[in-house]
N, C-alpha and C positions, 0 to 999 in steps of 0.2 A: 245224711248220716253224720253224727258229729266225729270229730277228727279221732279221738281216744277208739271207738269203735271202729274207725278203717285201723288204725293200727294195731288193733288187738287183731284183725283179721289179717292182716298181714305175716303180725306174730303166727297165728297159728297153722296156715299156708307155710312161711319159712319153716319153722316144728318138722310138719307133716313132708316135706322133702328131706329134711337134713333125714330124719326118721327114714323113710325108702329109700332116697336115694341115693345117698351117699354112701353108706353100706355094698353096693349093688356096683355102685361106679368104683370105687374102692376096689374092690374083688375081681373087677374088671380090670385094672390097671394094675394090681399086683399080679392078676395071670399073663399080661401082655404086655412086658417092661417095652419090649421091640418095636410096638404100634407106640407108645407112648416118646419114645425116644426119634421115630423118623416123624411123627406130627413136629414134637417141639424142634428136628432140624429143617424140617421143611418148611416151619412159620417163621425160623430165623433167617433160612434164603430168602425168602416171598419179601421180608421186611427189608434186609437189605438190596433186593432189586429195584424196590418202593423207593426207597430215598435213596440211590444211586439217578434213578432216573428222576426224582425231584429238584436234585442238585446239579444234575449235567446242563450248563447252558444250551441256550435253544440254539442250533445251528443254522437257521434262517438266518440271510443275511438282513440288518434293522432296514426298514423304508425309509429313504432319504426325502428329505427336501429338495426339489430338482431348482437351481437359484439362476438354469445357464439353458439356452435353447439352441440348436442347429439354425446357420443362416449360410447364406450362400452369395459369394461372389461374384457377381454375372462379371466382371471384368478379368476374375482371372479361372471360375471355373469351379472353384475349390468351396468347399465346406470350414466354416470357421464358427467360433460358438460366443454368443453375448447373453449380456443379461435378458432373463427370463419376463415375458408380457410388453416387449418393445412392438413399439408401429411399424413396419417395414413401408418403405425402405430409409435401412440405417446406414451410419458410414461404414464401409469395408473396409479392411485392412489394406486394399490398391487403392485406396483414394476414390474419388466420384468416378463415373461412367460421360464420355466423351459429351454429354446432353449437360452435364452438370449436376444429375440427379444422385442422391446415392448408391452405392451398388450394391447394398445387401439387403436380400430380402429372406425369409424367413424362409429354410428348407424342412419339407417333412424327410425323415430319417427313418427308414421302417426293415422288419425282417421277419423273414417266416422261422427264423432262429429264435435261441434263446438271445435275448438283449447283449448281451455282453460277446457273443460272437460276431467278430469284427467282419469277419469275410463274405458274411449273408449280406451287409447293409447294402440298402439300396437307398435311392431319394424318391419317395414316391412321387412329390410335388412341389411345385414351390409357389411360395405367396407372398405377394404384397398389397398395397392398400389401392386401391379403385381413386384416383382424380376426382375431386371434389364436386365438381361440375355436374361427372356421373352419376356421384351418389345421391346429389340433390334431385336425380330425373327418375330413381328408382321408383315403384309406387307404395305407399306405405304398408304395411302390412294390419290386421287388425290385434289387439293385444291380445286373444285367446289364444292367438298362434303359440303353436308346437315352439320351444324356442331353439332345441336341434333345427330347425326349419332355418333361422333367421342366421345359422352360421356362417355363410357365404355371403350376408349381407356385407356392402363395399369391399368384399373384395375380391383380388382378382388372382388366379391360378395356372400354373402352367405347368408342362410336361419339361424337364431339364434340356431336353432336347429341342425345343419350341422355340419359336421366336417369338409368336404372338401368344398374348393372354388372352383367358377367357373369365367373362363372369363367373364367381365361382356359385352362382345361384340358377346358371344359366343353363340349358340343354348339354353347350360342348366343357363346360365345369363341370358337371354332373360324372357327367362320360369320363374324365381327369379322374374324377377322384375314385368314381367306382372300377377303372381299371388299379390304381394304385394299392388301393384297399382288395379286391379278389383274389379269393381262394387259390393256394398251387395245389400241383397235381393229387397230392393226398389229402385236399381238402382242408387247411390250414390258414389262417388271416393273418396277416401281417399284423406285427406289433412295434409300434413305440420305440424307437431307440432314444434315451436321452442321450445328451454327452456325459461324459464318467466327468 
């Protein structure tokens, strides 16, 4: 249909409304200034609740970059915080540990709270890195492996209370980490505490 002929039909469509309807709507709004008067207040609330809630910033607090992790002092006990993706064990703030080694190793920090509730936190675990020697005795894995699978690979884990480590890939790692991580009584999993 060439373009002059849709808009002649256009034309005559618009015509044949203004013609019925307007008239009809017209008489309609002069008999009912009232319904006319609480629509146009009621589209001017509607519109200012629209851009009131457009303009309110979001009150989510923004997701940070976490630059700092929980480590742990075996010589003096305590929780202290270093830069984020180190090898444990690093130097602690007591200095090395009677063997020479250093004395921080990397604390898990967990809560069935919200994060920023200081009084839930607990340690779930601590870790550091497995003796070279051992890791070279591991047997390899093949590369289709699950890679959650391979996350205890070299290293080693332990209960805060413990003296001895365990492979954290091994039956009494396992047992470590799955008591740290389990549900409390209303069925809740511990989360994450980073350091603030």
């Amino acid at each position: 249909m060439p373009p002059s002929q849709l808009s002649d039909e256009f034309e005559d469509i618009w015509e044949l409304l203004r013609e019925r309807l307007w008239p009809s709507l017209r008489a309609r709004i002069n008999a009912h200034p009232g319904a006319v008067i609480a629509v146009a207040v009621g589209s001017t609330v509607l519109l200012l609740i629209i851009v009131v809630l457009l303009l309110t910033p979001d009150k989510r607090p923004p997701v940070q970059d976490i630059e700092t992790e929980w480590y742990y002092d075996l010589n003096t006990g305590k929780l202290f915080t270093a830069a984020k993706g180190l090898t444990p064990p690093i130097d602690a703030p007591s200095g090395p540990q009677p063997n020479g080694e250093p004395a921080g190793v990397r604390a898990y920090v967990l809560s069935y709270s919200h994060a920023s509730d200081k009084s839930g936190r607990y340690i779930g675990f601590l870790e550091t890195s497995a003796p070279k020697d051992l890791v070279a005795r591991w047997p390899t894995r093949p590369a289709h492996t699950n890679p959650a699978s391979n996350w205890g690979r070299g290293k080693l884990i332990r209960r805060v209370e413990d003296k001895n480590w365990a492979l954290a890939d091994s039956k009494e790692g396992r047992q470590i980490f799955n008591e740290a991580f389990a549900p409390n009584a209303d069925g809740e999993r511990p989360i994450s505490c980073p350091p603030e």
